[in-house]
N, C-alpha and C positions, 0 to 999 in steps of 0.2 A: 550385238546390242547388249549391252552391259545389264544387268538388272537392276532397278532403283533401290537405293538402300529406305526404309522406314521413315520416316519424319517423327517425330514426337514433338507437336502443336500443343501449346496451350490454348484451350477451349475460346470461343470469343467474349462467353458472358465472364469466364476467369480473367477475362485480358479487362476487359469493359470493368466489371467490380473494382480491379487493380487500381483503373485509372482514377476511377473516383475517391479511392481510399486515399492514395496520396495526395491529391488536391485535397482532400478532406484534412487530413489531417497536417497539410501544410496552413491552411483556413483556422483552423483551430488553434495550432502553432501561435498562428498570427493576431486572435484572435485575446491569446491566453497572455502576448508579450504587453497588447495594448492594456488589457485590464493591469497587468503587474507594472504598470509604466504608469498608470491614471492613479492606483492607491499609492505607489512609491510619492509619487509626488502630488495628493492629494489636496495638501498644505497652501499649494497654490492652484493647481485644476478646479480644485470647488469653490474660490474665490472670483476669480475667471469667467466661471460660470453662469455665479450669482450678479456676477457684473454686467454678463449679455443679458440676462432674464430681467435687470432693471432698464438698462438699454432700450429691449422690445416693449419695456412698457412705457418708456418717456421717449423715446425718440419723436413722436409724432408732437409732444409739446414742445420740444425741441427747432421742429420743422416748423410748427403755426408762427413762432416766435423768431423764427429767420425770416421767413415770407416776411413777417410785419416790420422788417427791417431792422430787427434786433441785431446784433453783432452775432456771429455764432458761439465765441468763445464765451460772449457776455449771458447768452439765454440758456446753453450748458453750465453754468458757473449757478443760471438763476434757479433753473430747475435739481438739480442737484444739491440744492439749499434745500429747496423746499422739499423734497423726500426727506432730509434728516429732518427737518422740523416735523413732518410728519409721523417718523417713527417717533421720534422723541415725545412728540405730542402724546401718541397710543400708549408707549410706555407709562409717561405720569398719570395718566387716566387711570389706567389698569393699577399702577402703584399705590393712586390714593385709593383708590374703591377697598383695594385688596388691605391699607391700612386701614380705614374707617371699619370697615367690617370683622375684622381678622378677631376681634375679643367673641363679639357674635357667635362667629363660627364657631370660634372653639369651644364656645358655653355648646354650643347643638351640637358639636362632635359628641362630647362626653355625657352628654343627654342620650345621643343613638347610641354610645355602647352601654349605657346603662340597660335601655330599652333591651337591646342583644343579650346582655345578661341575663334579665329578665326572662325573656324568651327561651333562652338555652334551661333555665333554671324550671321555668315554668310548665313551658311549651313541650314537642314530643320528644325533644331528648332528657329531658328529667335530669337535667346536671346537681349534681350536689352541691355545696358553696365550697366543699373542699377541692372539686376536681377544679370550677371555675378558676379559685385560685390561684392553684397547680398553675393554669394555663396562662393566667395574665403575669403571675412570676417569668414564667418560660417567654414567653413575650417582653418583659421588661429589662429581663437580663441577655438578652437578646439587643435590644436596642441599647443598652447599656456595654455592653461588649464592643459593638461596630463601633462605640461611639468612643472608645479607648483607645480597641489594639489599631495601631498603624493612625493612630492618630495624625503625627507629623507629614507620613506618607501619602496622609489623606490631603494634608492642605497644602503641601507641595504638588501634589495630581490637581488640585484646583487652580493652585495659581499657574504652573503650567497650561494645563486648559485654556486661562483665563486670558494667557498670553498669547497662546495659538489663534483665539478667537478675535482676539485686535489684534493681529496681525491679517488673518484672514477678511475683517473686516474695511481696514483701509485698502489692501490690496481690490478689496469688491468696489469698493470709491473711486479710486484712482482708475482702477477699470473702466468703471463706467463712464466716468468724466470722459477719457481720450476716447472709449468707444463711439459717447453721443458726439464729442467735438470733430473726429477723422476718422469716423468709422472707415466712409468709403477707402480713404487712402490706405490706410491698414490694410482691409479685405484687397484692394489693389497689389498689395504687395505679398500677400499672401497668397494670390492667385499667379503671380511669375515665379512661384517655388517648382509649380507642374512644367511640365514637359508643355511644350509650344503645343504642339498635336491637341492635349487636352485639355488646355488653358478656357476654351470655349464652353465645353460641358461642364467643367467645375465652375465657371463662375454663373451660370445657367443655373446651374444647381442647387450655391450657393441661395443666388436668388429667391429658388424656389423654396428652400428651407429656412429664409429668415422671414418671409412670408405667413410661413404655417407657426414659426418660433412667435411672431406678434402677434397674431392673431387667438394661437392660442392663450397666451399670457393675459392681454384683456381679458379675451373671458373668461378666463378662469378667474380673473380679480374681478370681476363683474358676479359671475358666480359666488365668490366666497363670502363680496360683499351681501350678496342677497340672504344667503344662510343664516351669515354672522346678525344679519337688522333681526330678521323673523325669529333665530330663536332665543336672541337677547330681549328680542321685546314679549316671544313667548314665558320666558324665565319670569322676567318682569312681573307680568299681569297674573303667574300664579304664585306669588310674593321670594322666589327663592334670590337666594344671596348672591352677590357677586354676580350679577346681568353681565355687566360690561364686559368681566374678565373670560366669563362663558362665549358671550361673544369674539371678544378678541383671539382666543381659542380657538373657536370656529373657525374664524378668519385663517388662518394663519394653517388649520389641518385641512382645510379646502385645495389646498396645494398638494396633498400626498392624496390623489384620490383614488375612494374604496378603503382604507385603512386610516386616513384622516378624520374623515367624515365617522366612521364609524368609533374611533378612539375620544375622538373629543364629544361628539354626544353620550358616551358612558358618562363621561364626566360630568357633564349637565344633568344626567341621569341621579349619577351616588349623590352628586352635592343638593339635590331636593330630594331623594331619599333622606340623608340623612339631617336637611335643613325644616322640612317640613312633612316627612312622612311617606309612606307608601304609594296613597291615593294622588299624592301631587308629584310623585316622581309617573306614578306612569300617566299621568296630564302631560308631562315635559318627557316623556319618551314619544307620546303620538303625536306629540311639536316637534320632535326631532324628524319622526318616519317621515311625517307628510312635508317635511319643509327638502327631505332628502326627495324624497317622490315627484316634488317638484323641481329641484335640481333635474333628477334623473331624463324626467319627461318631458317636460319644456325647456330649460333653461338651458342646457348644454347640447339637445338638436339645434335650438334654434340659434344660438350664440356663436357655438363651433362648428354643426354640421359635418359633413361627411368629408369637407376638409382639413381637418386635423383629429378624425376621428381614430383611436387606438383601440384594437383589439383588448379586450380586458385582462385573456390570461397574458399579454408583452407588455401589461401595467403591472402586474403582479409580479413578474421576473425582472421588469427592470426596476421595482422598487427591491426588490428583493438583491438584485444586483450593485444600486444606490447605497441600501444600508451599509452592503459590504466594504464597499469602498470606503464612502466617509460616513457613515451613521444617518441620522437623520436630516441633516443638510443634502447629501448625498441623495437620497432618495426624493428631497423635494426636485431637483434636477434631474434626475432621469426619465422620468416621464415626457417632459418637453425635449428632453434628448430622443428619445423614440419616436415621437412624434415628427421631427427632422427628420432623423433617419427614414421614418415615412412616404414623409414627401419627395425626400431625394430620390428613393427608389420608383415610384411612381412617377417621377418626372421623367428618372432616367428610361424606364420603360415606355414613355408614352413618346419620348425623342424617336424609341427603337420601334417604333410600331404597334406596341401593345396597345389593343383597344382592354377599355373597364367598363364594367357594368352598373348600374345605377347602388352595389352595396360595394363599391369599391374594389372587385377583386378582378382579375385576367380575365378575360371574355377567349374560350375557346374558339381559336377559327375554322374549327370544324365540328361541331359539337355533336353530339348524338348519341354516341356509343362510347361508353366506359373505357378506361385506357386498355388498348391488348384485344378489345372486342370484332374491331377491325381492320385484323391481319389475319389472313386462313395461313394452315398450313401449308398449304403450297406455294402462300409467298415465302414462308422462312426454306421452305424445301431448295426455291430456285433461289433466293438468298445466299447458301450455303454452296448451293454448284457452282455461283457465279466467283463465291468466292475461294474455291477449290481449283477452279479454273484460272483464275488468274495468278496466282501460286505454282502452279505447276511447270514445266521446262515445256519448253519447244518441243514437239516431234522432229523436228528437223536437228533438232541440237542432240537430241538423242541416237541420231542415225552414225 
């Protein structure tokens, strides 16, 4: 009988770790091609986008007005009118307010930095008129510089911009027209790309993630509209300028939310600081807190609820992932992005048997003890024999 030579075994948690690393970082791979393939072509993914997210939020007039016997192509053609009259409308609204007032403002701008002055001059920094000077020279040559070098550069970056953004914008039209007019045949044809086998769960899936993409979209324009009324008409009533545009503002950073919300009420904030004072800005800050606290606490359990609810910090990275992509277009999308992704995962989970618990997460089906807390030693012990044993040669093969 021959003697067995040594084995040298890689451990099983070294085998185990392995295996996870390279799916890991095949995932990430995969992960890292999609993002460089979404800002590559940007230009049109965030058009696209903009187009389901109008989609999700007209389709359903879209539907009333089929039922009623309307043509389909004719109550997509109607509805679609009427969004652009709409923007259009909010636009000239905000345009005349913002011209009637704009002498206004600017007489109070130069009033508050007088005030500032004053205060720097006066107050506990004891500035002298000579340093003041110093600073508002450094400041004006300052704006007189940007406002020079690269001049041309600057207005070719505009008009560039200006072109990307109509082009992006009828691309978002034209979107949306065929989406509200075939969606289903579209998604139909999008769903015989997959493999026969899984044709069933994706379009399942689908489902269930244009479900949570509508639902949330209402409410959050339900939402923004609420903000936008209360702190336009709070602005209003403690006399600061430009209601409307504070409003529409609102409106519109209602959609980035957590960084929306809190960006556009600064704004509502400096322009009654510096339109009417200290005392009326912090009036129009606790119009903002309590109008957000009622967001917070009613208006978006009750609207959205626990089905299309996102964790805060995968709001925060996928705005932060949105910006990167396309700036701030970009991050009004991602969020309704994640919230899809959402859904999809939890449907696909709940197809696979995953029970959830009433705050949305995996329900353990064995609960009790901590992970690792129930296995003794002796099960990894016979573990380990069983699997030494079956690795090893026959006695008989060794004879």
């Amino acid at each position: 009988m021959s003697a067995r030579e040594p084995r040298y075994e890689v451990p099983i948690g070294v085998e185990i770790a392995t295996q996870w690393a390279w799916r890991s970082i095949i995932i990430a791979a995969a992960g890292l091609g999609i993002f460089w393939l979404l800002r590559f072509f940007s230009e049109v993914t965030v058009p696209l986008a903009i187009g389901l997210l109008g989609t999700a939020l007209t389709i359903g007039a879209v539907d009333w007005l089929d039922r009623r016997g309307v043509p389909r192509v004719l109550a997509t053609f109607m509805v679609v009118i009427g969004m652009l009259l709409a923007f259009a409308g909010l636009i000239v609204l905000v345009g005349t307010q913002l011209a009637g007032q704009f002498d206004d403002l600017r007489a109070q701008v130069i009033q508050g930095i007088t005030q500032v002055q004053d205060w720097a001059h006066d107050g506990p920094l004891k500035l002298s008129d000579n340093q003041l000077n110093t600073y508002v020279d450094k400041v004006q040559d300052a704006i007189a510089t940007f406002g020079q070098d690269g001049a041309v550069d600057k207005i070719a970056a505009v008009g560039t911009s200006l072109t990307h953004f109509l082009a992006g914008f009828f691309i978002a039209l034209f979107a949306s027209f065929f989406f509200l007019y075939e969606g289903d045949r579209i998604w139909a044809f999008a769903v015989l790309l997959f493999p026969k086998a899984a044709r069933a769960r994706v379009h399942s899936s689908g489902g269930a993630a244009w479900t949570s993409l509508t639902a949330f979209v209402r409410a959050t324009v339900l939402v923004a509209l609420t903000d936008a009324i209360f702190i336009a008409l709070g602005a209003w009533l403690l006399g600061v300028p430009l209601a409307l545009a504070i409003g529409a503002l609102v409106f519109v950073g209602a959609f980035v939310p957590i960084l929306g919300a809190l960006l556009s009420g600064m704004v509502a904030v400096l322009v009654a600081l510096v339109a009417q004072g200290p005392i009326t800005a912090l009036l129009m800050l606790l119009v903002v807190v309590l109008v957000q606290q009622l967001e917070s606490h009613v208006l978006q359990p009750f609207l959205m609820g626990r089905f299309v609810a996102v964790h805060p910090l995968a709001i925060i990275i996928a705005i932060a992932g949105g910006v990167t992509i396309s700036g701030v277009v970009g991050a009004l999308v991602a969020v309704p992005t994640v919230a899809c992704l959402n859904s999809v995962v939890r449907h696909l989970a709940a197809e696979a048997g995953t029970p959830f618990d009433d705050d949305g997460l995996p329900e353990d089906p064995s609960p009790g003890d901590p992970p690792g807390e129930g296995v003794e030693a002796g099960d990894v012990v016979a573990a380990d024999a069983a699997s030494d044993g079956a690795d090893a040669p026959d006695e008989a093969e060794k004879q």
